[in-house]
C-alpha positions as CSV (number, residue, x, y, z in Angstrom):
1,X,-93.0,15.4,-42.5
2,X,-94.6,19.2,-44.0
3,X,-94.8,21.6,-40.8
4,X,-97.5,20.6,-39.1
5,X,-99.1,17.8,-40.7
6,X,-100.6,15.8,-37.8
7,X,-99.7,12.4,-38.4
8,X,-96.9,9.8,-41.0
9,X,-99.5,7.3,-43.4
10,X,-98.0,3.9,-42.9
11,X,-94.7,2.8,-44.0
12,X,-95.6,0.8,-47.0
13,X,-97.0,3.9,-48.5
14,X,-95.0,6.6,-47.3
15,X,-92.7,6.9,-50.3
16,X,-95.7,7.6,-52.8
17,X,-96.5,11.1,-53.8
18,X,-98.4,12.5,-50.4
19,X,-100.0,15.9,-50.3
20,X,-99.4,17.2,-46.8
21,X,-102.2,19.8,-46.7
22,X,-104.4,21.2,-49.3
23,X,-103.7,22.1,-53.0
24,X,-106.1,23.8,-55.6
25,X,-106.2,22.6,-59.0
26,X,-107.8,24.2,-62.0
27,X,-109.3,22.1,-64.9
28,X,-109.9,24.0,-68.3
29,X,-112.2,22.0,-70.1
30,X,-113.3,22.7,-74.0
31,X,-117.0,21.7,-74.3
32,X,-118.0,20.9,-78.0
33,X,-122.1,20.8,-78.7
34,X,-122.8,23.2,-76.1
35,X,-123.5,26.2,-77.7
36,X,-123.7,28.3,-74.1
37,X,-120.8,27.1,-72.7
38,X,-117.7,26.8,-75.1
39,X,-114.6,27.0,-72.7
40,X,-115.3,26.2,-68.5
41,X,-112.3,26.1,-66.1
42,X,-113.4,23.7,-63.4
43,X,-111.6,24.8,-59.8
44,X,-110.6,21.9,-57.2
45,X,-109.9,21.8,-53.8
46,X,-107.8,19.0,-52.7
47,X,-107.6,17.7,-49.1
48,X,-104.6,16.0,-48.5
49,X,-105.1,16.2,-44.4
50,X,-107.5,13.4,-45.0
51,X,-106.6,12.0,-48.1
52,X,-102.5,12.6,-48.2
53,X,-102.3,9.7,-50.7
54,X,-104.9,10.3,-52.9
55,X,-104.4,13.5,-53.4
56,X,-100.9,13.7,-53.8
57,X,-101.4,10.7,-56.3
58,X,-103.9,13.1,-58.1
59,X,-101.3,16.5,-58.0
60,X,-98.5,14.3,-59.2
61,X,-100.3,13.2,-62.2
62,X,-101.4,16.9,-63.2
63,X,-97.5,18.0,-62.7
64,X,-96.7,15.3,-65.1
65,X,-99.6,16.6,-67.7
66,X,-101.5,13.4,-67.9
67,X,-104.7,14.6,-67.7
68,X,-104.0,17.6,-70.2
69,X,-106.0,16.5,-74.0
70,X,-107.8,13.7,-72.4
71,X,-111.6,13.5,-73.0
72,X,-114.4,13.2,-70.8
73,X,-115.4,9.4,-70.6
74,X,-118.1,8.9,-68.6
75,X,-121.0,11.5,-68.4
76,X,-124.6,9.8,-67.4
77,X,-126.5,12.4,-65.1
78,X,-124.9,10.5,-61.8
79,X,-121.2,11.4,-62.6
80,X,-118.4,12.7,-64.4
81,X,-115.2,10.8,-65.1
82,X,-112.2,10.4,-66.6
83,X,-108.3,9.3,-66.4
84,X,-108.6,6.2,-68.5
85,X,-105.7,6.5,-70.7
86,X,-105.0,5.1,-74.3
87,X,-104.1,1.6,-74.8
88,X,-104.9,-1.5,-72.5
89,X,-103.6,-0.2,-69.1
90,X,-106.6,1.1,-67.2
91,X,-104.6,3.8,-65.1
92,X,-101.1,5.9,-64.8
93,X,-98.2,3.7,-66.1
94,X,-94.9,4.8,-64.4
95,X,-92.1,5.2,-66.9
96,X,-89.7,4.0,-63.9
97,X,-91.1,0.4,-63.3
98,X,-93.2,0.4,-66.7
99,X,-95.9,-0.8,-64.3
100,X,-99.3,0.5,-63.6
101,X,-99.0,2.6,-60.0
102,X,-101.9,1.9,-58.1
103,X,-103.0,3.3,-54.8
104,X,-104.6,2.1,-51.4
105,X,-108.1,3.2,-50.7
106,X,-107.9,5.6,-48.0
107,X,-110.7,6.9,-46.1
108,X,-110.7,9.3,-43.1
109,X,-113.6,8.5,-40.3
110,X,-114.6,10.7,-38.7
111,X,-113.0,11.3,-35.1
112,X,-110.3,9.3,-35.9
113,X,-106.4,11.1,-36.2
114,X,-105.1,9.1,-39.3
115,X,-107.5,7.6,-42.3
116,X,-107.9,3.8,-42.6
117,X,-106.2,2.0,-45.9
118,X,-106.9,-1.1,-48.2
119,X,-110.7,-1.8,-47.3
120,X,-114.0,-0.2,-47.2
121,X,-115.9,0.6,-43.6
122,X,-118.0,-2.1,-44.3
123,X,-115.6,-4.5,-44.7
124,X,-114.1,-3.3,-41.3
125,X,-117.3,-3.4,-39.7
126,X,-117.8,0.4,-39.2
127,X,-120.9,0.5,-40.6
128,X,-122.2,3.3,-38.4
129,X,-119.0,5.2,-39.0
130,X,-119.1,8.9,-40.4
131,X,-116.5,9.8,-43.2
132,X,-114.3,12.9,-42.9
133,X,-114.9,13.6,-46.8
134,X,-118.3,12.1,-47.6
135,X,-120.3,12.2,-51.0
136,X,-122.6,15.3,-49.9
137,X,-122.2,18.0,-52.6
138,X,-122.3,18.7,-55.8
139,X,-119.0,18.0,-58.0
140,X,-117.4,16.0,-54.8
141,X,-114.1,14.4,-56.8
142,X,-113.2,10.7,-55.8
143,X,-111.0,7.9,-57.2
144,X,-112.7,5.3,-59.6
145,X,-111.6,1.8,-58.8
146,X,-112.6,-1.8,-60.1
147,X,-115.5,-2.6,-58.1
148,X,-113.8,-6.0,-56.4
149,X,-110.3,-4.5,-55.7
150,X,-110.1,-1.9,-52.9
151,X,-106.4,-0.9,-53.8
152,X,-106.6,-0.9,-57.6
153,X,-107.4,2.7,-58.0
154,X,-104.4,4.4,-60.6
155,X,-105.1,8.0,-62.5
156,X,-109.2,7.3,-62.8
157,X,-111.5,10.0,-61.1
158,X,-115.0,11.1,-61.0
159,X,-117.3,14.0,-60.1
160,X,-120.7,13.3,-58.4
161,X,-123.6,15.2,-59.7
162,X,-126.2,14.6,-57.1
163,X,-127.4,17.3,-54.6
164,X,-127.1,16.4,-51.0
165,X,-130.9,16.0,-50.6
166,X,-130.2,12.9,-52.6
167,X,-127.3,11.3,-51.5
168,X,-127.0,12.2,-47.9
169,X,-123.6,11.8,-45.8
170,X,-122.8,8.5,-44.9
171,X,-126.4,7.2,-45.9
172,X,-125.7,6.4,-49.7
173,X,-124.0,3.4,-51.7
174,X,-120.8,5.9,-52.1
175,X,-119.8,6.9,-49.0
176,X,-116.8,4.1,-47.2
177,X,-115.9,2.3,-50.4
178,X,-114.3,5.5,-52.2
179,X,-112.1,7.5,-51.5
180,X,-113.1,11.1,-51.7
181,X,-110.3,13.7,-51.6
182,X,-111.6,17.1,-53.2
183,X,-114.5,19.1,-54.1
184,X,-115.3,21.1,-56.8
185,X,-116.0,24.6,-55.6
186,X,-116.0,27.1,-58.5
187,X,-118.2,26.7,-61.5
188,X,-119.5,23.2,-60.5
189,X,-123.2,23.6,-61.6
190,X,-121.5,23.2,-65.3
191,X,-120.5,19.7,-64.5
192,X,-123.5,18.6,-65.6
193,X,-122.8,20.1,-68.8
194,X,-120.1,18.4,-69.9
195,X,-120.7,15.2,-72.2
196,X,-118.3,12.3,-73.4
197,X,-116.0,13.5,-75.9
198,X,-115.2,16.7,-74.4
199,X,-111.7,17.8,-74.0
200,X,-109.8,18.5,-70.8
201,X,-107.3,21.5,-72.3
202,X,-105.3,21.3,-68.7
203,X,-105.3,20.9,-65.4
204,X,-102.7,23.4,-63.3
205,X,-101.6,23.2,-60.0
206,X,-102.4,27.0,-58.8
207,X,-101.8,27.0,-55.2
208,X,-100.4,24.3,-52.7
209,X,-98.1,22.3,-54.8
210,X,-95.0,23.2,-51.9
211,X,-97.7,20.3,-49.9
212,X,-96.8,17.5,-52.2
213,X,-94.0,15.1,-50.6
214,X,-92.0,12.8,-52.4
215,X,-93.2,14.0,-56.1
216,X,-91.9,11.4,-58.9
217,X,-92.9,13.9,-61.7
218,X,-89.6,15.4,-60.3
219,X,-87.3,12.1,-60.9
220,X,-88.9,12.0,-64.0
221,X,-88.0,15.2,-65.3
């Protein structure tokens, strides 16, 4: 366990990639038809207190480069997304088992000491319940998953583009069915301006990366 991370996630999952703390990520993205904004660098505040799997899934995948040259795939005034990659897998294939690597969906409530894994609040019946990380700003980061499979989120994420006003904690179709486990807090108004097609030059690690336990980019070389 990192120095003073308050709690161990549970043992079927402790041997992922787990970000023990928080990390900051920066995303340079080349923007095409915009003739205002050529070049934006995008920077990302992880949370791995509450979301120690998703997040380290998410800092192990920039270490190994994957989202670096991929292109903006979803852009529709609601949110931004990306992470599919090439071919017919849907998510991060892991040259060790030559299997897509999913994750659990994690979600810290709000009072509680550890998050909850592999189903939404409603599903547990917490439908009152207040999230830790909740949809209520502007270029909040979350896992994409399919819609009918809580644990099938891989390399997929997205970037809400609603104001608070609009989608207000805990009262919104988002909040308890995905997991949330950063924020956008540097240059997020230009989230908005990005479009499909438009190119994600890299995504660094630039503080925080000493928080990620148990990183495979490492085995892989």
């Amino acid at each position: 366990m990192v120095e003073g991370f308050p709690y161990e996630v549970p043992e079927e999952y402790r041997s992922m990639p787990l970000l023990k703390g928080r990390a900051t990520v920066d995303m340079k993205v080349k923007v095409k038809d915009n003739p205002n904004l050529e070049e934006c660098v995008f920077r990302i505040v992880l949370d791995g207190y509450n979301a120690p799997v998703t997040a380290g899934n998410f800092v192990d995948l920039v270490e190994r480069h994957f989202y670096d040259g991929m292109e903006i795939q979803r852009a529709d005034g609601f949110v931004v997304q990306t992470g599919d990659p090439e071919g017919p897998a849907e998510g991060f294939i892991d040259p060790s088992t030559e299997k897509p690597r999913t994750i659990p969906l994690e979600i810290m409530v709000d009072g509680e000491k550890e998050p909850v894994y592999g189903a939404t609040l409603e599903e547990l019946g917490l439908y009152k319940a207040q999230t830790k990380l909740p949809f209520n700003a502007f270029g909040t980061m979350a896992m994409a998953r399919d819609e009918f499979e809580d644990n099938s989120a891989s390399s997929q994420v997205f970037w809400l583009l609603k104001e608070s006003e609009l989608t207000p904690s805990n009262a919104n179709i988002l909040d308890g069915r995905y997991a949330v486990f950063g924020y956008v807090t540097e240059n997020e108004d230009y989230l908005a301006d990005l479009k499909v097609g438009d190119v994600i030059e890299s995504m660094q690690v630039v503080s925080g990366l000493d928080n990620l336990a148990n990183p495979s980019y490492k085995i892989a070389g």
